[in-house]
C-alpha positions in Angstrom: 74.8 83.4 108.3 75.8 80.0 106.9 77.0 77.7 110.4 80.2 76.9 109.1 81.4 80.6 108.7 81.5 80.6 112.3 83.5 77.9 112.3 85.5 79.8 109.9 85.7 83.4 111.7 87.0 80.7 114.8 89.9 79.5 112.6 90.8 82.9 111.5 90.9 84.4 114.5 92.4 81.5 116.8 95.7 82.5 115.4 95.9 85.8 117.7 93.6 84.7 120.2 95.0 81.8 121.9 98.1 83.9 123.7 100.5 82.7 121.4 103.4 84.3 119.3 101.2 87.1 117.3 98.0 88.2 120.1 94.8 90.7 120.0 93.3 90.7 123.1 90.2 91.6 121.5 90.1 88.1 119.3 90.2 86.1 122.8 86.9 87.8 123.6 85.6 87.2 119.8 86.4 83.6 119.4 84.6 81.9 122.2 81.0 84.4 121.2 81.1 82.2 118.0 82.2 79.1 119.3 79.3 78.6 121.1 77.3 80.0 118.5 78.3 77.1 116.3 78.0 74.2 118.4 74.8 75.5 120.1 73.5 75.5 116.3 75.2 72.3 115.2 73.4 69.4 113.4 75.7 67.1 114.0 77.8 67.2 117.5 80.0 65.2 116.8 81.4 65.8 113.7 81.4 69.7 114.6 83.2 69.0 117.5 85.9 67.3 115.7 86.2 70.4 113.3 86.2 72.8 116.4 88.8 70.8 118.0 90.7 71.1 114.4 90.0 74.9 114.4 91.7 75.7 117.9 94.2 73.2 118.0 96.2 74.3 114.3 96.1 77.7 114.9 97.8 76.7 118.3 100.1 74.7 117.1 101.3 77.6 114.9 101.5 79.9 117.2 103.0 78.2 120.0 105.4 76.9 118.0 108.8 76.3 119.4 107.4 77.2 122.7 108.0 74.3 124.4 110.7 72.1 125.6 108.9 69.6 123.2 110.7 68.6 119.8 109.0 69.2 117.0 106.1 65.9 116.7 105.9 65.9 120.1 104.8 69.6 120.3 102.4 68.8 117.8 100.8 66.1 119.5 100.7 67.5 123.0 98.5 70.8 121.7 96.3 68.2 120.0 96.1 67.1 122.9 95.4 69.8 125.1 93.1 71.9 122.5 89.9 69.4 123.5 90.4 70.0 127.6 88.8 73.6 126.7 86.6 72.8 124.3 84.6 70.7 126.8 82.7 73.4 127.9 81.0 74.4 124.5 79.7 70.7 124.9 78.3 71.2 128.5 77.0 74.6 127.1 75.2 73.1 124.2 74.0 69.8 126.9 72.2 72.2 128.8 71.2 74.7 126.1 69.4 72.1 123.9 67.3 71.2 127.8 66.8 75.0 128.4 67.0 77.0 125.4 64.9 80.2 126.6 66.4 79.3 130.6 68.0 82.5 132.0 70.4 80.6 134.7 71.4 78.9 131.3 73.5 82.2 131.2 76.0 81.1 133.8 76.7 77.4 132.4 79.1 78.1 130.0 81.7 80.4 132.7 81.2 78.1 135.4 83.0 75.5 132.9 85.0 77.6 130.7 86.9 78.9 133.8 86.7 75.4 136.0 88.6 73.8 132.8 90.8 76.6 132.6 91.8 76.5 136.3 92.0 73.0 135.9 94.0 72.7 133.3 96.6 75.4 134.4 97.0 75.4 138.2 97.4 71.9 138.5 100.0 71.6 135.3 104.2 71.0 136.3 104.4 74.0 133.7 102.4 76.3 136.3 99.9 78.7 135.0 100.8 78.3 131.1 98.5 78.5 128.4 96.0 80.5 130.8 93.1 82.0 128.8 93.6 85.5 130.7 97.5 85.6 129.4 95.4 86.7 126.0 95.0 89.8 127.6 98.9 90.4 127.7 99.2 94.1 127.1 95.2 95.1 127.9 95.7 96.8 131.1 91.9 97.1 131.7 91.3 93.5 131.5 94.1 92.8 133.0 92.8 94.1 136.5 90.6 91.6 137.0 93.7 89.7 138.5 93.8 92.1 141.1 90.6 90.7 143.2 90.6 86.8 141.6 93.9 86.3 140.1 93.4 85.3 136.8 90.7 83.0 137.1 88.7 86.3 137.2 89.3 87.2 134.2 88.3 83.9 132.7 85.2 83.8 134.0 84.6 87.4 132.6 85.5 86.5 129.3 83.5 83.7 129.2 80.4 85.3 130.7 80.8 87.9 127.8 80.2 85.4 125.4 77.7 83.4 126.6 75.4 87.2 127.3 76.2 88.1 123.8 74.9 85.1 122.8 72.2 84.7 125.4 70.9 88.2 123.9 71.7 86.8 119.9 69.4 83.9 120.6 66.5 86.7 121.7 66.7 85.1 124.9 67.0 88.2 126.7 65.8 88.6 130.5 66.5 90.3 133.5 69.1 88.5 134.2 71.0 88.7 130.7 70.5 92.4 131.2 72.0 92.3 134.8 74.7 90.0 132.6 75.6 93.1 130.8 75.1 95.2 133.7 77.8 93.9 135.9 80.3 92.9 132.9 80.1 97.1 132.0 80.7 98.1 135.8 83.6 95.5 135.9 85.3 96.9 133.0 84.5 100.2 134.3 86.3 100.0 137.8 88.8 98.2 136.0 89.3 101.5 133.7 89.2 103.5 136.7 92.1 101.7 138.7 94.0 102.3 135.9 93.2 105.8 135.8 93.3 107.1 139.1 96.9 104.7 140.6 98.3 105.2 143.8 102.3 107.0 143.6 105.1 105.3 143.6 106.5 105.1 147.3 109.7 105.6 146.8 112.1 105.1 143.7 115.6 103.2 143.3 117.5 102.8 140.1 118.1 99.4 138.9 120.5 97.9 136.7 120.3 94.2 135.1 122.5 92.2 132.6 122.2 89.0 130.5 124.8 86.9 129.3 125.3 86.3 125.6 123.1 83.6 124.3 124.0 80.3 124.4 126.6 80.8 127.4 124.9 78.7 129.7 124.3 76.0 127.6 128.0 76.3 126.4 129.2 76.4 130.0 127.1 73.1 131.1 128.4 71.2 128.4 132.0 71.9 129.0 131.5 70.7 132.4 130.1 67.9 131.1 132.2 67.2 128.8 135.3 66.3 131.7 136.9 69.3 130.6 136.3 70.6 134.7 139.8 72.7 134.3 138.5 74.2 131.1 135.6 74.9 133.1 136.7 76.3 136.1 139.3 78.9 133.9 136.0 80.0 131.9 133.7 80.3 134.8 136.0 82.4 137.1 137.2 84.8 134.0 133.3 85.6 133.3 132.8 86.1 136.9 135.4 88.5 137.4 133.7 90.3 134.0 130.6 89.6 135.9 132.0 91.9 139.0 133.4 94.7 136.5 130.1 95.3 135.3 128.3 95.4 138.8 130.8 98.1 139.4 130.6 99.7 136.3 126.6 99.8 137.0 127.8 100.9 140.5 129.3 103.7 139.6 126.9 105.0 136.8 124.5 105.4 140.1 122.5 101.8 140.6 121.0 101.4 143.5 120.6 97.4 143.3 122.5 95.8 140.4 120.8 91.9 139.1 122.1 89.1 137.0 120.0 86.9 134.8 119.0 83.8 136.3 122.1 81.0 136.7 124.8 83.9 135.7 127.2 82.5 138.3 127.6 79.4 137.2 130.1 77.1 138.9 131.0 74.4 141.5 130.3 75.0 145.1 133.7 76.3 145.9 133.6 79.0 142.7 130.1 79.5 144.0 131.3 80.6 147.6 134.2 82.8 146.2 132.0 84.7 143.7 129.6 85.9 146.8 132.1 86.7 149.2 133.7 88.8 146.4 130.3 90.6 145.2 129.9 91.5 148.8 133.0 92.9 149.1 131.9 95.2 146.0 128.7 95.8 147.2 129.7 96.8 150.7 132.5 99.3 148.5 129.6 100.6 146.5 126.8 101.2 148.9 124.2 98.4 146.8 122.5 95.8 147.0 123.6 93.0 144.6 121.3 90.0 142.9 122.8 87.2 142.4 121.7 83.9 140.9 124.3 80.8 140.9 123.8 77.3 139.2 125.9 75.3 141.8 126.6 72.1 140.1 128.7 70.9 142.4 125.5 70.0 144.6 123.8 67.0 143.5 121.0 67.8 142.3 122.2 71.1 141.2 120.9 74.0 143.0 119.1 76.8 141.0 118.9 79.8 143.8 119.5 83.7 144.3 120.6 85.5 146.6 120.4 89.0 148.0 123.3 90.8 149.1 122.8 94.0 151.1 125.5 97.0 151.0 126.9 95.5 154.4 128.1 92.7 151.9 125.8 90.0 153.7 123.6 87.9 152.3 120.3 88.5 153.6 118.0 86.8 151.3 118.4 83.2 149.9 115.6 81.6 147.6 116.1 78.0 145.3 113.8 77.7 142.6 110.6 75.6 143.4 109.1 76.1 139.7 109.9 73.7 136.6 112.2 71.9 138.6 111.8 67.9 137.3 112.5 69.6 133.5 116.1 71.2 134.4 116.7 68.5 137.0 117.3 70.6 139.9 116.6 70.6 143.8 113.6 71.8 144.3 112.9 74.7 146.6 110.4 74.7 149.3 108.0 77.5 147.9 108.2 80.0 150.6 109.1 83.5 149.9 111.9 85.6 152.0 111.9 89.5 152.1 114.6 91.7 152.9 113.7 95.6 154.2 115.9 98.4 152.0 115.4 101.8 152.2 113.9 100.8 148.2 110.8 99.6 150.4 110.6 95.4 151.2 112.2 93.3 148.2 111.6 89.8 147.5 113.2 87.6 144.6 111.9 84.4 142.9 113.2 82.3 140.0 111.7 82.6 136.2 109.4 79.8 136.5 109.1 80.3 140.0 106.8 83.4 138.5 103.9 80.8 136.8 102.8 79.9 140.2 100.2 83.1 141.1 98.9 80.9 144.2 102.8 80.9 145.4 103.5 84.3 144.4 100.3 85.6 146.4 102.8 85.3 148.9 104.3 88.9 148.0 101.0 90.5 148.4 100.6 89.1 151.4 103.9 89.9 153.0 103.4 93.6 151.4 106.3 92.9 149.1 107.2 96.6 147.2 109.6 95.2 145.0 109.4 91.4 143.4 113.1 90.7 141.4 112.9 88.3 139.2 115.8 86.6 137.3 115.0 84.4 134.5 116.4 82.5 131.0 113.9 82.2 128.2 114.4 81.0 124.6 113.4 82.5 121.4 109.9 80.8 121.1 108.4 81.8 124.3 110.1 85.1 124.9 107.5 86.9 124.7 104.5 85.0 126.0 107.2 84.3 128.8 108.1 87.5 129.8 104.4 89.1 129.5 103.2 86.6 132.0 105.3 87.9 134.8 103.0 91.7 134.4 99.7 89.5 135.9 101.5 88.6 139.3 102.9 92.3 139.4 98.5 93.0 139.2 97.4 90.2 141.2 99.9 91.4 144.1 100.1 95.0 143.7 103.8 94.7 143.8 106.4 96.2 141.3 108.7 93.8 139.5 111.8 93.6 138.2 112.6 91.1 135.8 116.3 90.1 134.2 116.5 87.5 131.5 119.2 85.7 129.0 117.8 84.7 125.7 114.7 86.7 125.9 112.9 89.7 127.4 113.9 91.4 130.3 111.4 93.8 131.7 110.0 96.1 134.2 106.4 96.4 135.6 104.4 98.5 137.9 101.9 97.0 139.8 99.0 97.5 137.3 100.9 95.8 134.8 102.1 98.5 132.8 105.5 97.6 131.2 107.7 100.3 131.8 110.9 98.9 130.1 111.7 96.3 127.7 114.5 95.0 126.4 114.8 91.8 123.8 118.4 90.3 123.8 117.7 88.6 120.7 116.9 92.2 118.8 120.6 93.3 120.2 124.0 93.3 119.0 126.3 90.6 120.1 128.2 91.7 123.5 130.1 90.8 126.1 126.4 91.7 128.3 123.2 92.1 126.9 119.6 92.9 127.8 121.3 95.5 130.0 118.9 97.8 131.8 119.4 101.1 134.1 116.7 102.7 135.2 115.2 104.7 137.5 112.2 102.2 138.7 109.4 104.1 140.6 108.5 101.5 143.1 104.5 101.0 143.6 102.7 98.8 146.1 99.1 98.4 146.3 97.1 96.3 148.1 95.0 93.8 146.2 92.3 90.9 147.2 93.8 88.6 145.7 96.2 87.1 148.4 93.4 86.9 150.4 91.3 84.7 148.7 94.0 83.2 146.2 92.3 80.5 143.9 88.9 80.7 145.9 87.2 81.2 142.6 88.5 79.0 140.7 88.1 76.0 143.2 84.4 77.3 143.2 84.2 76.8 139.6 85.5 73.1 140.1 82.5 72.3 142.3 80.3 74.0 140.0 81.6 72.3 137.3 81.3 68.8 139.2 77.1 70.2 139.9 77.0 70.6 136.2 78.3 67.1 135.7 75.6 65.2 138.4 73.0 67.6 136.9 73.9 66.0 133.0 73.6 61.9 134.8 70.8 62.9 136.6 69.0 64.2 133.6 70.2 61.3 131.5 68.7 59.0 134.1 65.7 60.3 134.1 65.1 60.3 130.7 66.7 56.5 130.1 63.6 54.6 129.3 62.6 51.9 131.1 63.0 48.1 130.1 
């Protein structure tokens, strides 16, 4: 088979394999088999590597499009950009492979740098854990549990060592340890399959109930307030809180347990702010719920982004401000430690939408044996659903069930092997005066996972192996730089 048709099957398939918009799981584990095929087969390096970078980085471009906060150049730029970071282990691969062609510990050069890039590139991003190769698995449930023991970074090291076996064992390089390769990547898969198959019940149940605002009403709001229009503001804020109250008690009333508002629904100054919560704990001490609510105080300066829980005595008992994305929306950032409140729904926690891209923060619920992980969010139309899907791989990493309410975009619910039980996309609905609305009866799981134990142990071992791989290429160079 002619070099370049690999390159070719790479293109092709980079365009559901790389997480975005349209996504196979199955093409994630296809692409990088061939990718190293090619370069390990390349003539010339460098030219190759400038068509590779071409192959991943279009394909990304398309599919991510609109994803970011980017306009549109700029978005263009930054995945050229980023496509390379990645690619940088098919060179180590094909440094060593050249060296040690028939070597069997050969096998274990290519995850050691595929997952040190990728834990690189996304734990130590201000956009959290975006653009992670695992999030390709989105909606592959036996993958997917990986997360559970690793995080993600386990299942990027199991992808990759799946395609550097299949190739170890295309070169006719196989050895015992290629076949031990295979051996553990089956049993893997297989326990995976297994959780899957035989969960633990749900503890207890609860219904819950969420609602979005119509799109564009936050944007809308902020720019009235901006504007100096601030009476304008203040009569539009305290009439959509008041709808805002109507519909906890209509929720109420239709038998919700715990009632939750998309991320920044009360909007308004400090005062407003005050005067909504007193009155939703009024309501929920008349109903018997508990009530989530997230305000956008922008009377503060910087604005506060936070959420509270309030309990059916009408108290606030939980308060969390967003830690996660908070230089983009120019907010105070939180300090990144969780609260829990214990309901007779088993213990709750609540973070923020980006709050959610953080898996070495959220660990946090696993280890506080959170049952129930609420999370109110706003999305826009070209990340909704790579957005939302993310949110599943904390619900595996922690074993926790979550909730999660958003405007403009998908609103779901998963159980703690990252099964989606409910989804809702406000942009697929009617125009109402709430959206996105969910009621249901949520059966509320928590299992215990290693993950919060050892957090990103793996992936910080990948960085030192990485940094080996990088002394082991000068050191070889040395030695072969001939001498004056």
């Amino acid at each position: 088979m002619s070099n370049y048709l690999y390159l070719l099957i790479i293109f092709a398939l980079n365009f559901i394999a790389v997480g975005g918009k349209w996504n196979l799981p199955l093409a994630a584990w296809i692409v990088p088999v061939f990718a190293l095929r090619f370069y390990r087969n390349s003539q010339r390096p460098g030219l190759d590597f400038a068509l590779l970078w071409l192959a991943t980085a279009i394909p990304l471009i398309v599919s991510w499009s609109g994803a970011t906060f980017f306009p549109r150049l700029g978005e263009i730029g930054f995945f050229l950009a980023v496509a390379p970071i990645t690619l940088l282990a098919v060179v180590i691969d094909r440094y060593f492979h050249v060296r040690f062609p028939t070597s069997a510990w050969a096998l274990i050069i290519y995850p050691i740098a595929a997952t040190a890039l990728d834990f690189f590139q996304a734990s130590g991003s201000p956009f959290g854990s975006f653009g992670a190769l695992a999030y390709t698995q989105r909606g592959f449930p036996v993958a997917m549990q990986i997360a559970s023991i690793f995080g993600i970074w386990g299942i990027s090291f199991v992808m990759s060592l799946f395609a550097s076996t299949v190739n170890h064992f295309w070169g006719g390089n196989a050895s015992p340890l290629s076949w031990a390769s295979a051996g553990l990547l089956t049993l893997i898969l297989l326990l995976s399959l297994g959780r899957i198959l035989l969960p633990t019940q749900p503890k207890q149940t609860a219904v819950i109930a969420g609602f979005s605002l119509p799109e564009g009403t936050l944007s809308q709001s902020l720019n009235q307030f901006k504007s100096g229009d601030e009476a304008g503001f203040r009569q539009a804020m305290d009439e959509l809180h008041a709808a805002e109250l109507n519909q906890i008690r209509m929720l109420a009333q239709s038998g919700a347990n715990i009632v939750v508002i998309q991320e920044g629904g009360v909007i308004g100054t400090t005062d407003q702010i005050e005067t909504m919560i007193a009155n939703a704990g009024m309501l929920a001490k008349e109903e018997n719920i508990y009530i989530v609510a997230p305000t956008f105080d922008i009377g503060q300066t910087p604005p506060v982004n936070s959420v509270r829980i309030i309990d059916p005595n009408g108290d606030v008992v939980l308060h969390h401000v967003k830690y996660g994305g908070n230089m983009f929306e120019g907010t105070l950032k939180g300090d990144g430690v969780l609260q829990t409140v214990d309901t007779p729904y088993g213990k709750l926690s609540a973070v923020i939408c980006w709050d959610a891209d953080f898996p070495n923060i959220i660990k946090q619920t696993g280890a506080q044996n959170v049952d129930l992980l609420i999370v109110p969010s706003q999305d826009w139309l070209g990340v909704r659903d790579i957005h939302a899907n993310m949110v599943a791989f904390r619900a595996v990493e922690n074993g926790v069930t979550i909730f999660r309410q958003t405007g403009q975009g998908v609103s779901l619910v998963s159980d703690a092997y990252g099964n989606v039980l409910n989804q809702i996309d406000t942009f697929e609905e009617p125009e109402s005066e709430f959206v996105g609305i969910q009621n249901m009866t949520v059966p509320i799981t928590s299992v215990n996972t290693l993950y919060p134990k050892v957090g990103d142990t793996l992936g910080n071992m990948m960085l030192l192996g990485l940094l080996g791989l990088f002394v082991g290429m000068f050191a070889a160079r040395r030695k072969n730089k001939p001498v004056a």
